[in-house]
N, C-alpha and C positions, 0 to 999 in steps of 0.2 A: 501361495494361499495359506493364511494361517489357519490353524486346526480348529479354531472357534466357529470359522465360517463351514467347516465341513458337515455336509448334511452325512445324518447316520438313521434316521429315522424321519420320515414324509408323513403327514397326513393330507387327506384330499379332500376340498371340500365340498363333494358334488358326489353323483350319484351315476348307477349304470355304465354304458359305455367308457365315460368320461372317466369315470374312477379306475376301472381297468385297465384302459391302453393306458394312463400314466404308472399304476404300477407294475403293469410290463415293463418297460424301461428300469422301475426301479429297483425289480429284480435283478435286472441285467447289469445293474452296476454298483449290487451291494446292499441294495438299503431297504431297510424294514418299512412296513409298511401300515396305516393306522384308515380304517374307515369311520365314518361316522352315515349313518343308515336311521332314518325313521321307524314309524311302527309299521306303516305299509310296505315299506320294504326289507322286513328286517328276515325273508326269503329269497334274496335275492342276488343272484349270480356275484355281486361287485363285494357283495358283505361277506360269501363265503373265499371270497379269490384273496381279499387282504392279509395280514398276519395277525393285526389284533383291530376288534371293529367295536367304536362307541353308539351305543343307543340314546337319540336324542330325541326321543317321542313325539308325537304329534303324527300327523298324516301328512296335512296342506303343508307347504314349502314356506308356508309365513310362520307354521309351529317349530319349525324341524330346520330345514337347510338356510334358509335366509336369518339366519337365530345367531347374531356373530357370539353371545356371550356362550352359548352352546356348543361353538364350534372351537372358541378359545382352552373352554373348558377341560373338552374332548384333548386336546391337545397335551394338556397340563397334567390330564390325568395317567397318558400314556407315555408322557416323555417325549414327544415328539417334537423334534426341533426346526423344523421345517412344515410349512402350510403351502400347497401348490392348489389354487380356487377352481382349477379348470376351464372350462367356459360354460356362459351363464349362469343364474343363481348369483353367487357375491362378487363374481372374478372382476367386475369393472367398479368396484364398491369403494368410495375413495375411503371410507370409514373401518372399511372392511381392512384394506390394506395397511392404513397407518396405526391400526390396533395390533395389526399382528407384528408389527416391526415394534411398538414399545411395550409392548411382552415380550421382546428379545427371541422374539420367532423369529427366522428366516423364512421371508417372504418370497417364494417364488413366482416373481410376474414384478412387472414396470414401477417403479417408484410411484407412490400417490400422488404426486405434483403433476405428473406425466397423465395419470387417469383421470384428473379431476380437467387439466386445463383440456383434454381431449371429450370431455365429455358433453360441453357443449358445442355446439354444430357453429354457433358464432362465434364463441371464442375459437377454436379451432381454426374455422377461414382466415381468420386477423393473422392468424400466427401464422400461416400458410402461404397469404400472401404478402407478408415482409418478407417470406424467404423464398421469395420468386419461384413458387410451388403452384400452375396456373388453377384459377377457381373458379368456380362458374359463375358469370353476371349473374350478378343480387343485390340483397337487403338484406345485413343483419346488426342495423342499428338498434341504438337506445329505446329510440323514441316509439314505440309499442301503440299511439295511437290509429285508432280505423281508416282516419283521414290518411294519415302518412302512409300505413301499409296501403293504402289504393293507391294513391299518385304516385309512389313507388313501383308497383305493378304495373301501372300504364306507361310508366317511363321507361320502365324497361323491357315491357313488348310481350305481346300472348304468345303460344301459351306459358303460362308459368305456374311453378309451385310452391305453393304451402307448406313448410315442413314446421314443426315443433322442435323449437333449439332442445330439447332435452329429452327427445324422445327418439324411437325407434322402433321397425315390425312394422310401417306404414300409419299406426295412430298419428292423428294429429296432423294428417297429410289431407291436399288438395290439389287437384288438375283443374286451371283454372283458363277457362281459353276465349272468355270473352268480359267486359267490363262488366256486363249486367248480372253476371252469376258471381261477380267479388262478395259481395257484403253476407250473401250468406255461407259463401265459403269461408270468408274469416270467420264469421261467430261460430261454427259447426268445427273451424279447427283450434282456434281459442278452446272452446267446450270439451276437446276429446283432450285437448291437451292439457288443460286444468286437470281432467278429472282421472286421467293416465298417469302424471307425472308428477303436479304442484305444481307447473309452469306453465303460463301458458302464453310466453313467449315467442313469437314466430319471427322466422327467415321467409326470405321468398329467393327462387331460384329463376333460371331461365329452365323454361321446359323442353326437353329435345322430344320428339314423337318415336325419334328413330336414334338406339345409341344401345352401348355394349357396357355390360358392368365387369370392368375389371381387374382387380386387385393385387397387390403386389406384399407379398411376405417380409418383412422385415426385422433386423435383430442388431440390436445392439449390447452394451459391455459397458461396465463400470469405469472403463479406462479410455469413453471414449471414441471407440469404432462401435463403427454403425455401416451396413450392407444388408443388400437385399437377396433373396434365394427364387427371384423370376414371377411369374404370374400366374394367377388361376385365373381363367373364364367363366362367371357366376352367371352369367344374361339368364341361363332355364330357368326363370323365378315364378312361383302362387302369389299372387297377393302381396309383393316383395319380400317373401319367402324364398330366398336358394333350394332348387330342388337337385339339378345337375350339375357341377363344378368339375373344370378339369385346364389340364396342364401337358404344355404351353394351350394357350391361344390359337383357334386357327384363323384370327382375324387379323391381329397386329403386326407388323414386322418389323423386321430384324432394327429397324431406326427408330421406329415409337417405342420399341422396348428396353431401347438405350434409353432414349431422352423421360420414359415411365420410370426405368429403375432410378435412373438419377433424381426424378423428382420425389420419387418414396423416401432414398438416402436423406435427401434436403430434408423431408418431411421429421424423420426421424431423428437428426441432428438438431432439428430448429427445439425440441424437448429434452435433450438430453438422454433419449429412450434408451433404456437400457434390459431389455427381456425382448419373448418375442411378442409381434404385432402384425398388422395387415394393416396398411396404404388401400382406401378405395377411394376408384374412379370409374367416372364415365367416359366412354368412347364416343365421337361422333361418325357417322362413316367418314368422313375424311381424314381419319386418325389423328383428330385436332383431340386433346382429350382435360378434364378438371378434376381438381379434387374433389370429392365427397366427404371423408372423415377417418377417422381411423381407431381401429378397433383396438383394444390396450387388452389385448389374451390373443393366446392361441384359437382359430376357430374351427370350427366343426369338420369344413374339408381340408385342414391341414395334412391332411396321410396324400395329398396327391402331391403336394409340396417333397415330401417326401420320397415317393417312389422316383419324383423323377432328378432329384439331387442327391438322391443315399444317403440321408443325412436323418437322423434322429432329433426331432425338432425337442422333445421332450427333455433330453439327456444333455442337448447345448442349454434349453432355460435350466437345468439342474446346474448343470455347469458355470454359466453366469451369475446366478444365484450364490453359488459359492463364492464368486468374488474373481471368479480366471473371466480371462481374456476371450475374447473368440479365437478357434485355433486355427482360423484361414482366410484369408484374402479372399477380394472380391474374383477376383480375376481366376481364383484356384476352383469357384463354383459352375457346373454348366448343366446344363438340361439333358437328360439322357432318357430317350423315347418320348411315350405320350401314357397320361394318365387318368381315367373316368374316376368320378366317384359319385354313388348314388344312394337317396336316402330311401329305407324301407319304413314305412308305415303302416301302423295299423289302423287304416280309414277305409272309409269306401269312396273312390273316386267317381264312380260313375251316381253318387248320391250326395253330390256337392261336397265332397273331402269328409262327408261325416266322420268323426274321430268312431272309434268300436276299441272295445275292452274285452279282457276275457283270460283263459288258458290256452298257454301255445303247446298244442297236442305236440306237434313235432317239427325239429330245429333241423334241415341237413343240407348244410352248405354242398355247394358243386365243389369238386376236386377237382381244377383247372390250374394248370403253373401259371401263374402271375394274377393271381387273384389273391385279394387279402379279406378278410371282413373287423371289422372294429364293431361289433357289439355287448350288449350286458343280458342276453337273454339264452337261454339252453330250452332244452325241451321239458313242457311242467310248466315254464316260468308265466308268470300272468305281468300282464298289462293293465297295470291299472286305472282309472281315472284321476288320480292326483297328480300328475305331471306328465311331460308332452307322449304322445305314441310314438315315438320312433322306436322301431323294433332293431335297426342294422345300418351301418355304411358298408355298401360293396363298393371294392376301389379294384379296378382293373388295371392291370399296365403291361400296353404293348409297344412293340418296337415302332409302330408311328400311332397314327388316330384310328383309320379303319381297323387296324388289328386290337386295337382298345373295345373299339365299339362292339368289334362281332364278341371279344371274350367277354364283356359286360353282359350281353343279351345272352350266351349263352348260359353264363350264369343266375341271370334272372328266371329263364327255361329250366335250368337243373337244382333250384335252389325248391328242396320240400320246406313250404311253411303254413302250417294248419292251425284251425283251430279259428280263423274266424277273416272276414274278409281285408286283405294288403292292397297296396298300391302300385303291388308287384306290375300287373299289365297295364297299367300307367305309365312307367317307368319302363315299358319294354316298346310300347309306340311311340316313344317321345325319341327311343334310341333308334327305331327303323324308320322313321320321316325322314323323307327327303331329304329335305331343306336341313335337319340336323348336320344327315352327314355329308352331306355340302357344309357346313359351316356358315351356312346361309341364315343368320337368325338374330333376335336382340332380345333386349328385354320384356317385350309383348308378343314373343313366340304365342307362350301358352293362351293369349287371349285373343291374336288373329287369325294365326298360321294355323296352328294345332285346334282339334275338336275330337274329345273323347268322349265316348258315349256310353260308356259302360263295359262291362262284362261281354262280349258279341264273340259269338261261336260258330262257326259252319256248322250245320244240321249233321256232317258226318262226322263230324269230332263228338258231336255228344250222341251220336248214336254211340260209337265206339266206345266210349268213355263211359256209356251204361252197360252196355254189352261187357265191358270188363270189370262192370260191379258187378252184374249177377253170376257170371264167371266164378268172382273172390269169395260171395256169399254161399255158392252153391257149396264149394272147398271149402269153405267155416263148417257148413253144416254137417258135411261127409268128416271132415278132420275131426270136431268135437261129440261125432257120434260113438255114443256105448251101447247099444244093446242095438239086433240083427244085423251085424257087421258080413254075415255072408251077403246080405240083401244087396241087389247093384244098388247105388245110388240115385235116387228120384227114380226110384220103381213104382209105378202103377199096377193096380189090376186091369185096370182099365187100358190099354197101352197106346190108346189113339188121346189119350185127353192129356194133356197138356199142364204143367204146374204153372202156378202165375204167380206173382209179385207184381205190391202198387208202388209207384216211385211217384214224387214231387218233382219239380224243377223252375222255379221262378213261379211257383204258385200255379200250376198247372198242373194235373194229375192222369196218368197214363196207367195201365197194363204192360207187364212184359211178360209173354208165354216164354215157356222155354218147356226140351225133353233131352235127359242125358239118353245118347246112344253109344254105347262102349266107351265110351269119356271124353265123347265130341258132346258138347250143348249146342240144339239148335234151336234159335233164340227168335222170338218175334216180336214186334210191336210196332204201331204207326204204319199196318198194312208192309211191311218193309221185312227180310229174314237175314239172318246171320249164322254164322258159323263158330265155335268158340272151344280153343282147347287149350288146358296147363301144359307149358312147357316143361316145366321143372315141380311137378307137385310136390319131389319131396321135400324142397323148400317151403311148403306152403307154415310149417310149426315152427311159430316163432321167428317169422322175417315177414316185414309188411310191404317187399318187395317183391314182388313176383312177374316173370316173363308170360304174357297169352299171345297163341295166335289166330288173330281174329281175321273171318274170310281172309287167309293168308297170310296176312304180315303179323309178325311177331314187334312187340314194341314191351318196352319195361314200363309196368305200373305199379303204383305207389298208393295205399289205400288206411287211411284214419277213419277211426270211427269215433263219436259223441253222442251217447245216447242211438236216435233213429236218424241222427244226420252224419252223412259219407260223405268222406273227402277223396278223390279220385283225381291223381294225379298222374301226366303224362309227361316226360320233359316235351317231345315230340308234339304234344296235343296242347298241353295245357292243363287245366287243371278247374276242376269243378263242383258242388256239393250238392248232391242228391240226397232226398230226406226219401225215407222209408215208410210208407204210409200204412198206418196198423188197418187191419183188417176191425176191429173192435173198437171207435175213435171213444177214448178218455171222455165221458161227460165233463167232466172237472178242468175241461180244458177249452170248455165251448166260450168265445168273446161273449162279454158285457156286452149288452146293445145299450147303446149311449155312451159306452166309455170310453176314456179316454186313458192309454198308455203309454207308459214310458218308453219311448224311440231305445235308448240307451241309457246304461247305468250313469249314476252322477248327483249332485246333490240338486234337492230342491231351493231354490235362491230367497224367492219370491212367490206366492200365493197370490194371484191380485184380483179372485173371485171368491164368494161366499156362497153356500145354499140358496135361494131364491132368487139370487141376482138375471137378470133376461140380458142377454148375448147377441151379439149382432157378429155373423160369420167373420171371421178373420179377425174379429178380436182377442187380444189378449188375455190366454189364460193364468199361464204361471209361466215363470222363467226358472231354466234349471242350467247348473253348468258343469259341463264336463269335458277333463283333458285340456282345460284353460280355454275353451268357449263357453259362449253362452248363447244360448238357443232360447227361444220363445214358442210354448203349447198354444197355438191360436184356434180359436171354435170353427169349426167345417159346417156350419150350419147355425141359425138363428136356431134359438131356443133359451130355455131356464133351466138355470145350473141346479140340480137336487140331491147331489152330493158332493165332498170333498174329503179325499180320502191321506193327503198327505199337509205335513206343513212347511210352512219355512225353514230353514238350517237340516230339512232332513235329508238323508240319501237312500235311494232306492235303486233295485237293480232294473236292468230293459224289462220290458213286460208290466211290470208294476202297475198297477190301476191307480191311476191319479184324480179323477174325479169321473161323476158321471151326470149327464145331462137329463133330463124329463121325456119320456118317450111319448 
């Protein structure tokens, strides 16, 4: 390796997570380290973890990260001789990559030839199947007319799909399973896929109802070789969204995963790939399986690649980058245990994935051997709406699947994360279903099999779980007391009456009595009594951990506060947020009647009413978007609009009054 090619200084072109696990690795092996961070994040976990970080302003990711003359810039200014894109944002950019190579950057990731001919979905197949790479029965000709794509569709047999050759995330996609519903499934996939991509080019596939998404890691070298490092299982998918990924497969065996690996090699030969990449496919049950496409980065669940080949995926593209060889043989690679990897978000699952933003009051991984977390967030940090909500990957790895499974769930049980509602027990039912841990499952798990319904608690967990807030409150109140410190605590004159507190829960408001006797609280509410005492008070200064035992069992809880809303955590129980209801409620805080508020922080897009305008229920108000959706304010009742209180291009936070109707 000549010394020209030796990287001595990385910049990363991406943000969060992504920026830090690469320069982890690129600690570990010497080399300095360069960010480049927007104004929205220029707080943030990834900006202070680098050695030296450029500001390239803007918020949106079309001002800031997607900005190649910004990111070159950023480079030039640092000295940084090397650009590693991450995944997502530029890393599949064919413009992105052959800029940085004639600025005499070292590009780390696949030659631009390699990402351009893999970036469309037809050129890809062509290439796929000259190299006897099997594909799925289709259409990805020239000829783009509506006639053609029907008599194609029929000839090839319902159901089938619609995809956009240039597109990806499910736009431009259609499930189409009788003749009569073609025509409007082209023009609807033509339509997302113009207005997604600039293309609006379609493939048609054969549709399987029932099949396994599963993908093969792959890596090659400038010199040549090319191998693969085994499979991850993707089927858990939202929307064709990957939610749980993991490694090996417990569906394929020992013979499809020969004849899958050789076909990803082929795949990766037939380009001259030289970085790393991922081979995906589809399974049929018969373990008949085709190509789907391939991804030219490292992707998101790569760390389960990892856990279960030892191998630092990062530190080998560093390494080929420089111009070395790969340092092992196929046959020197093998699969050691099993490994989960799961995404944390900041949504509400049981409110159709609503994205939610905010400050994460508090970050506290489970300390479990063989758990890892790849995140860009601590405690403090905020979420904001300009790019996706993932908060975290927990990757688990145990010595086979079940032993995966239970440390994954435990960790999702002991992981404290506050501050506003995750996807956390989404991600913990999806790991105790059955049919999971059977391996019983495919790509329409989440939309047959599985049905989440929210937040759902047994009556005696959140008794407990209140019972051990007024517990922590009572202790706040005795702890931060200064003046008649002889007094017992919740002493009355009165000694038959009883102290109360109002609490909230899912909008429902309750009473809880309680009376300290020698420093047992007994506690009441919903006709129901309890019993409740500090194990450890004199931990109660300054640790927001505390042991009670309540009627009996002692259990550790965990307790944030924001403002009048309590976060009450239990690994054991769960975890819950109780609002504090003021005895004196805020006039300044009573709703607008007729109005209309902001669900969630985010910009206003679209206005598409005016003062006087008359409404017909379920019409469209404004569209606003946030965390890369976009939502539509639609009228809950006929009536006339007689105010509007935001515009276009603006953003506001949740709560915000956006317009209000005529009473």
């Amino acid at each position: 390796m000549s010394t020209q090619n030796k990287i001595t200084k990385l910049l990363v072109a991406n943000r969060g997570e992504i920026a830090i696990r690469i320069f982890k690795t690129c600690r570990e092996m010497g080399i300095a380290t360069v960010a480049v961070f927007s104004d929205a994040d220029e707080q943030a976990l990834f900006v202070k973890y680098a050695d030296e970080a450029v500001r390239i302003g803007g918020k949106q990711p079309n001002e800031s990260y997607l900005v190649i003359d910004k990111i070159i810039d950023a480079a030039k200014q640092t000295g940084a001789n090397a650009i590693h894109p991450g995944y997502g944002f530029l890393s599949e950019k064919v413009e992105f990559a052959q800029r940085v190579i004639d600025e005499n950057i070292i590009w780390v990731g696949p030659h631009p030839k390699a990402i351009e001919v893999m970036g469309s979905k037809i050129g890809a197949k062509k290439i796929m199947q000259s190299h006897n790479v099997p594909t799925i029965p289709g259409y990805q000709g020239d000829d783009q007319t509506e006639a053609t794509i029907k008599a194609k569709a029929i000839e090839i047999g319902f159901p089938v799909l619609l995809k956009a050759s240039a597109g990806g995330g499910g736009k431009g996609m259609r499930i189409v399973r009788q003749e009569s519903e073609l025509d409007k499934a082209i023009n609807e996939a033509k339509s997302e896929a113009l207005n997604g991509f600039g293309d609006d080019t379609l493939l048609i596939e054969k549709y399987f109802d029932t099949s396994r998404h599963v993908e093969f890691q792959i890596f090659g070298d400038k010199h040549g070789n090319a191998l693969h490092l085994f499979e991850r299982e993707c089927s858990i998918q939202r929307r064709y969204q990957k939610v749980v990924e993991e490694s090996p497969s417990p569906f394929i065996t020992e013979d499809t995963r020969k004849k899958m690996g050789d076909a990803a090699v082929a795949a990766c030969k037939a380009i001259q790939y030289d970085n790393a990449g991922t081979v995906e496919f589809i399974v049929a049950p018969d373990q008949s399986f085709y190509f789907l496409e391939v991804n030219t980065r490292l992707q998101v669940e790569h760390p389960v690649t990892e856990e279960v080949t030892g191998l630092d995926l990062v530190r080998l593209q560093i390494e080929v980058a420089e111009g070395n060889a790969i340092p092992f043989k196929q046959d020197e690679i093998t699969q050691n245990g099993h490994a989960i990897e799961v995404r944390v978000y900041a949504e509400d699952a049981g409110n159709n994935f609503l994205p939610v933003s905010g400050k994460i009051l508090d970050w506290i991984p489970a300390n479990i051997d063989g758990l890892r977390y790849d995140t860009g967030i601590e405690s403090g940090s905020e979420i904001s709406t300009f790019y996706d909500p993932m908060i975290a990957k927990i990757i688990a790895k145990g010595k086979n699947r079940s032993e995966a499974i239970a440390k994954m769930t435990l960790a999702l049980q002991e992981l404290v994360l506050t501050g506003f509602t995750t996807n956390k027990n989404f991600l913990t039912a999806i790991l105790q279903h059955e049919d999971f841990k059977k391996g019983d499952f495919d790509t329409h798990f989440l939309d047959k099999k599985f049905k989440y319904e929210g937040e759902k608690y047994p009556q005696e967990t959140l008794d407990i779980l209140t019972c051990a807030l007024q517990q922590y409150r009572f202790l706040q109140r005795e702890n931060n007391r200064t003046i008649a410190q002889g007094v017992p605590a919740g002493w009355r004159n009165n000694a038959y009456q009883s102290q109360q507190e109002k609490y909230s829960f899912g909008g429902f408001e309750f009473l809880v009595a309680y009376k300290n006797e020698n420093g047992t609280l007994n506690i009441s509410f919903a006709e129901k009594s309890f019993t409740s005492r500090a194990c450890h008070p004199e931990l109660v200064s300054g640790s927001n951990w505390h042991t009670f035992e309540i009627n009996n069992i002692r259990r550790k809880f965990f307790f944030s506060q924001n403002g009048n809303q309590y976060f009450v955590h239990s690994p054991q129980l769960g975890q819950i947020v109780l609002l504090s209801v003021d005895k004196f409620p805020n006039p300044l805080e009573e709703t607008v009647k007729g109005g209309y508020i902001a669900p969630m922080p985010g910009e206003v897009t679209t206005v598409l009413v005016k003062p006087g305008d008359s409404v017909k229920s379920g019409d469209a108000l404004l569209k606003m978007i946030s965390m890369k959706m976009e939502s539509t304010i639609e009228a809950h009742t006929d009536g006339e609009v007689e105010e509007v209180y935001v515009s276009d291009k603006q953003f506001v936070e949740a709560g915000t009054l956006l317009l209000k109707m005529k009473e």
